[in-house]
C-alpha positions, -999 to +999 in steps of 0.1 A: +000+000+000+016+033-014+013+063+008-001+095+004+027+116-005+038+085-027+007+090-048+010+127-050+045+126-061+040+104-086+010+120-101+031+156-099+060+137-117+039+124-145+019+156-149+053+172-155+061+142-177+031+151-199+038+189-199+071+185-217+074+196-254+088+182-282+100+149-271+109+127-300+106+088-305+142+080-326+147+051-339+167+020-327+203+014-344+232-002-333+256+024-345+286+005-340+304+031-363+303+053-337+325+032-313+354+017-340+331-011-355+310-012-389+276+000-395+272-029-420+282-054-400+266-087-389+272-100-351+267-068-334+258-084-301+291-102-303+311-073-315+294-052-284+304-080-257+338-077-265+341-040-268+320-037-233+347-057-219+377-042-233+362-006-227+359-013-191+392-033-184+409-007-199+390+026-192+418+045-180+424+048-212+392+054-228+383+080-205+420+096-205+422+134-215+444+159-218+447+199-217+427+213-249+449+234-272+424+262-281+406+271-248+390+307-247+373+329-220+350+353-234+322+372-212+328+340-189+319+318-210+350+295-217+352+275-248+372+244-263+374+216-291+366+183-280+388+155-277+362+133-291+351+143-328+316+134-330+295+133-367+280+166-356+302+199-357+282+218-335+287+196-308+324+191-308+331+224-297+322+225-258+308+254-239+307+264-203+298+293-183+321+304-156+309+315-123+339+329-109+348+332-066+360+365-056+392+349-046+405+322-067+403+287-048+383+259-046+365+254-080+333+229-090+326+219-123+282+215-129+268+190-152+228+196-152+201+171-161+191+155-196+179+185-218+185+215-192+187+247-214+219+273-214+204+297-184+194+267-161+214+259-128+229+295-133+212+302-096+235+269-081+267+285-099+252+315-079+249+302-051+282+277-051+295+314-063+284+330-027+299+302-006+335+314-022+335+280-050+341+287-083+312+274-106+321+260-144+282+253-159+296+227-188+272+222-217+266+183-222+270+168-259+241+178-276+228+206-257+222+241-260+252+254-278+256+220-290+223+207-301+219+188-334+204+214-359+166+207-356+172+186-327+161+213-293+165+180-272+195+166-268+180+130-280+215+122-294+231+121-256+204+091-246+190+079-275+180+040-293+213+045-306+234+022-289+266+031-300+257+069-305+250+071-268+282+057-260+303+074-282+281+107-261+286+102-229+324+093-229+322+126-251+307+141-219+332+123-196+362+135-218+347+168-217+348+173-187+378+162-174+394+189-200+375+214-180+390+204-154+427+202-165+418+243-178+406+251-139+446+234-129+458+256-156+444+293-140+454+277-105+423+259-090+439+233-070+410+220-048+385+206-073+349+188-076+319+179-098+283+182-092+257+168-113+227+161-115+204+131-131+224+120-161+249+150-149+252+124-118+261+096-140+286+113-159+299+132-131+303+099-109+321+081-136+349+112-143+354+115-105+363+077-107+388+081-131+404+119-121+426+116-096+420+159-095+386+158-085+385+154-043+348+157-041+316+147-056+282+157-055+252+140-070+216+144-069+198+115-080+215+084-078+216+052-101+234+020-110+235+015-145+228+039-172+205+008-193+191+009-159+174+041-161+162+044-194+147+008-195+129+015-163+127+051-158+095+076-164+114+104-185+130+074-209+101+060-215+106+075-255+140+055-259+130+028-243+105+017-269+121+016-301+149-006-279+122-029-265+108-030-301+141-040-315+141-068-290+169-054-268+165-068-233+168-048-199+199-071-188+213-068-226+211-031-224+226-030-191+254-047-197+258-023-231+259+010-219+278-006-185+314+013-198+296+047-195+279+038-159+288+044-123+286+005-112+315-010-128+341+017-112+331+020-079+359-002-066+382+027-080+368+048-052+381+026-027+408+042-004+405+072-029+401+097-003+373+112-020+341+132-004+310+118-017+272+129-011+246+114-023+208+132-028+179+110-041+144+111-040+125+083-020+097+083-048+115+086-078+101+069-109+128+077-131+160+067-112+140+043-093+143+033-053+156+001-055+181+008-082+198+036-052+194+013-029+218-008-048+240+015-058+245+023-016+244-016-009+276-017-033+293+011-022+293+000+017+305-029-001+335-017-012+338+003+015+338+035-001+326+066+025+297+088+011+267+109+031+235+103+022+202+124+018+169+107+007+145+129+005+101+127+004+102+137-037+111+127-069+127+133-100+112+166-111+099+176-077+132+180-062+138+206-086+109+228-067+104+241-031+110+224-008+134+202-019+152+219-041+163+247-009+172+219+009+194+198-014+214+230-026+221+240+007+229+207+019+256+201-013+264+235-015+275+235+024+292+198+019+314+210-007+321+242+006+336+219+036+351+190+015+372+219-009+383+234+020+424+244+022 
């Protein structure tokens, strides 16, 4: 028996579901062109298996990045090539707004949720911006700036495009970890991410693999990116042509696994690292149970993190009251974690 607050939240999180404009239904492909293979070819399942393993055994190296050669700071809004050519021009040049402290120290780098537009989460750089942390608002693959000419959604960042989406979010990964190495390069030395929703994922998988980043914080909280989109309520749209293709929860899962947070938690153990963690307890897009054993899996490995559930769910705890209290509570906890 669901509570009342349950119910309410969920009918608040589909109404918001419902409101949203110009969602798209793409269709399934493979798109192992995208990650080194051939569009043409047969055995894709078998091809994938491999590269899933190799990706993840060695993804050091996949996710490795170094300083970009053209970066520019214009208005505050810096700007680079990425290190990953996609198929799409506009996205391969990376934007991000810069929130600057009045003294240069401690410095955050902010990865939004799927399809957040160029002037949202400008009040958490603000307010990040206030507590004396530098904010760097980075554009995801595919949004804003980057979007896919007649494409307002970013659709190609999580998409029926199985290797399309991968190719994406290491983009994203990649991406940010040259944001970073620009922060190093003007003198930030004390250095974390937040993110939130897929910002989370991607955020979570770069603070695994950069030894820079000393603290991490993420609202919403998932296992596996295949996960999300064949259970959640806002992936409902590339779910289906996936389902329809005959792609199976645990085969997706174990697809996109090289661009999730599961496989690399065992790289935060004895890291050193400052982790929170903000979910909502009646979330139907990054679902309960999947939190629950992301948590399970980091006690696990016996990697420290805080925790914060909250009464809300995916779109609710972007409104009063819940969105006050999760930006105080991860703006305070990185204000102490980036402290000299």
């Amino acid at each position: 028996m669901t509570s009342w607050i349950h119910r309410q939240v969920h009918r608040y999180e589909q109404m918001r579901f419902n409101q949203e404009q110009g969602r798209q239904t793409m269709e399934f492909a493979w798109g192992l062109d995208r990650i080194g293979g051939s569009a043409n070819g047969q055995g894709h399942r078998v091809f994938l298996q491999g590269y899933v393993n190799e990706t993840i055994a060695r993804s050091d190296e996949w996710y490795a990045a170094s300083p970009a050669d053209d970066y520019t700071l214009t208005d505050n809004v810096l700007s680079f090539t990425s290190a990953i050519a996609s198929q799409c021009a506009q996205n391969n040049h990376v934007y991000a707004q810069l929130f600057p402290a009045k003294h240069k120290g401690p410095a955050t780098v902010v990865l939004a949720q799927w399809n957040a537009r160029w002037h949202e989460q400008q009040n958490v750089c603000r307010w990040l911006q206030r507590l004396g942390i530098t904010a760097v608002k980075m554009s995801l693959p595919y949004h804003d700036r980057r979007a896919v000419p007649g494409h307002p959604r970013a659709d190609h960042l999580v998409g029926p495009n199985i290797g399309l989406t991968l190719e994406a979010a290491r983009q994203a990964v990649v991406d940010v970890r040259c944001t970073l190495r620009w922060l190093e390069g003007e003198g930030y030395g004390r250095l974390g991410v937040l993110g939130t929703s897929i910002g989370s994922a991607i955020g979570f998988v770069a603070m695994c693999h950069e030894p820079a980043v000393r603290a991490g914080a993420f609202v919403h909280a998932s296992t596996y990116f295949g996960d999300v989109v064949a259970s959640g309520l806002t992936t409902r749209t590339v779910w289906a042509p996936l389902a329809r293709a005959g792609i199976g929860p645990e085969e997706l899962r174990r697809f996109w696994s090289p661009i999730s947070p599961f496989p690399y938690i065992g790289k935060l153990r004895q890291a050193g690292k400052k982790i929170l963690l903000i979910t909502g307890r009646y979330d139907p897009t990054f679902q309960p149970e999947l939190t629950a054993e992301l948590l399970a899996k980091l006690r696990e490995e016996q990697v420290e993190f805080e925790h914060l559930a909250l009464p809300c769910g995916h779109y609710s705890m972007g409104v009063w009251p819940f969105s006050h209290i999760a930006g105080y509570r991860f703006g305070k906890f990185l204000q102490k974690a980036l402290a000299g």
